[in-house]
N, C-alpha and C positions, 0 to 999 in steps of 0.2 A: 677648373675652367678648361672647357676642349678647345685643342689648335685649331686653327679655321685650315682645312686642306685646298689647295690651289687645283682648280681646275678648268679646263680650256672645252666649252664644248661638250662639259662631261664626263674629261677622260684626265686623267691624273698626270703630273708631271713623268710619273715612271713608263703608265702606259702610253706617252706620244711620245717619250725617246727611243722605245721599241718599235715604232712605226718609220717607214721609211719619207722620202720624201714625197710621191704622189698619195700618200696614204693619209698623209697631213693636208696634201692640197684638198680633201675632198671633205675638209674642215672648214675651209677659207671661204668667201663669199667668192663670186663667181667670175670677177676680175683677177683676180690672183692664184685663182683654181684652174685659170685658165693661161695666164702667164706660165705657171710650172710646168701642167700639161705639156706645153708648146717647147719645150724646153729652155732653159737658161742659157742664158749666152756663155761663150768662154772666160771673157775676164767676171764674170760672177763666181763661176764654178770654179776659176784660179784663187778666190776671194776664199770660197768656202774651205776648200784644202789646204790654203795658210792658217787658217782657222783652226779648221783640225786638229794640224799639227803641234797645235797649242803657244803660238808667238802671245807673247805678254800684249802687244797693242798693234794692234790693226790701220792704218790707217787707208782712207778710200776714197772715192768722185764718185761712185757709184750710189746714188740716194735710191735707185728702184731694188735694192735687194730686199726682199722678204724674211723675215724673221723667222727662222723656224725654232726647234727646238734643241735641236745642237747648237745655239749659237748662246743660248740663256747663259751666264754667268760669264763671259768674255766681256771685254773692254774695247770697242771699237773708237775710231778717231773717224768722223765723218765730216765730208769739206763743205760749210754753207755758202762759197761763193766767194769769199775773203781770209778765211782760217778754219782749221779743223778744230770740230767742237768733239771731248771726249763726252762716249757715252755707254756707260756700264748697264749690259742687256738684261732683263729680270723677266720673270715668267708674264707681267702682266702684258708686255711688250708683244708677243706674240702674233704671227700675222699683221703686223704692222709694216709699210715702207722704213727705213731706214731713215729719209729723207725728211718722214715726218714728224719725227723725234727733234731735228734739230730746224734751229727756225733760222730764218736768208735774210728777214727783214728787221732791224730795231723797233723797239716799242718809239713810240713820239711821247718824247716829256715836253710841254712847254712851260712855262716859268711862268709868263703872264702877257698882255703884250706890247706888242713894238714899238720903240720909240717914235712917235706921229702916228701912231696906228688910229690915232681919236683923238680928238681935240685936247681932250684933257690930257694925254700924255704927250704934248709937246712939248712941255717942257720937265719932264719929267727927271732927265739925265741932270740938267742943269739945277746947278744951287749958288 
């Protein structure tokens, strides 16, 4: 059986870590080719260089950072609002917000409904 090889675009995991960062941008759809262009802000680029430097776990408020390809195989902690949800980076992730990996909002379960909600469940609690 042949490995299925991972590719972004065309270009193999080996050749987009030899590419720099505008090299990649020009990979991206044109919202986020255009963000890099324009340059990253400071506390992103503080983000990347802790990165780097290889810390076991990241954490960050930062949801607009871009996924490149230095960041594939790290373990980031990203804040949805309430708590940081951990999230281990993988190639498919690529070009992606940060922000959009982790969700801000709960699913809605509901059970069935409320007591009075209808006639017939007035008395529904009672026995």
């Amino acid at each position: 059986m042949v490995e299925k090889v991972f590719k972004f675009k065309g270009k193999t995991m080996e050749e987009l870590l030899e590419l720099d960062r505008n090299q990649f941008a020009e990979l991206l759809s044109s919202r986020k080719r255009r963000t890099i262009k324009r340059g990253i802000s400071e506390n992103q680029e503080k983000f990347m260089e802790k990165l780097a430097k290889g810390k076991p776990k990241l954490r960050t408020h930062r949801r607009d950072i871009i996924i490149t390809p230095a960041m594939v195989g790290k373990t980031v902690e990203v804040y949805n609002g309430k708590k940081f949800i951990t999230i281990i980076i993988n190639e498919e992730m690529l070009g992606y917000y940060l922000g959009s990996l982790v969700q801000t909002r709960k699913i809605a379960s509901h059970k069935g409904t409320g007591v009075g909600a209808t006639k017939s469940s007035k008395h529904q609690g009672k026995k």
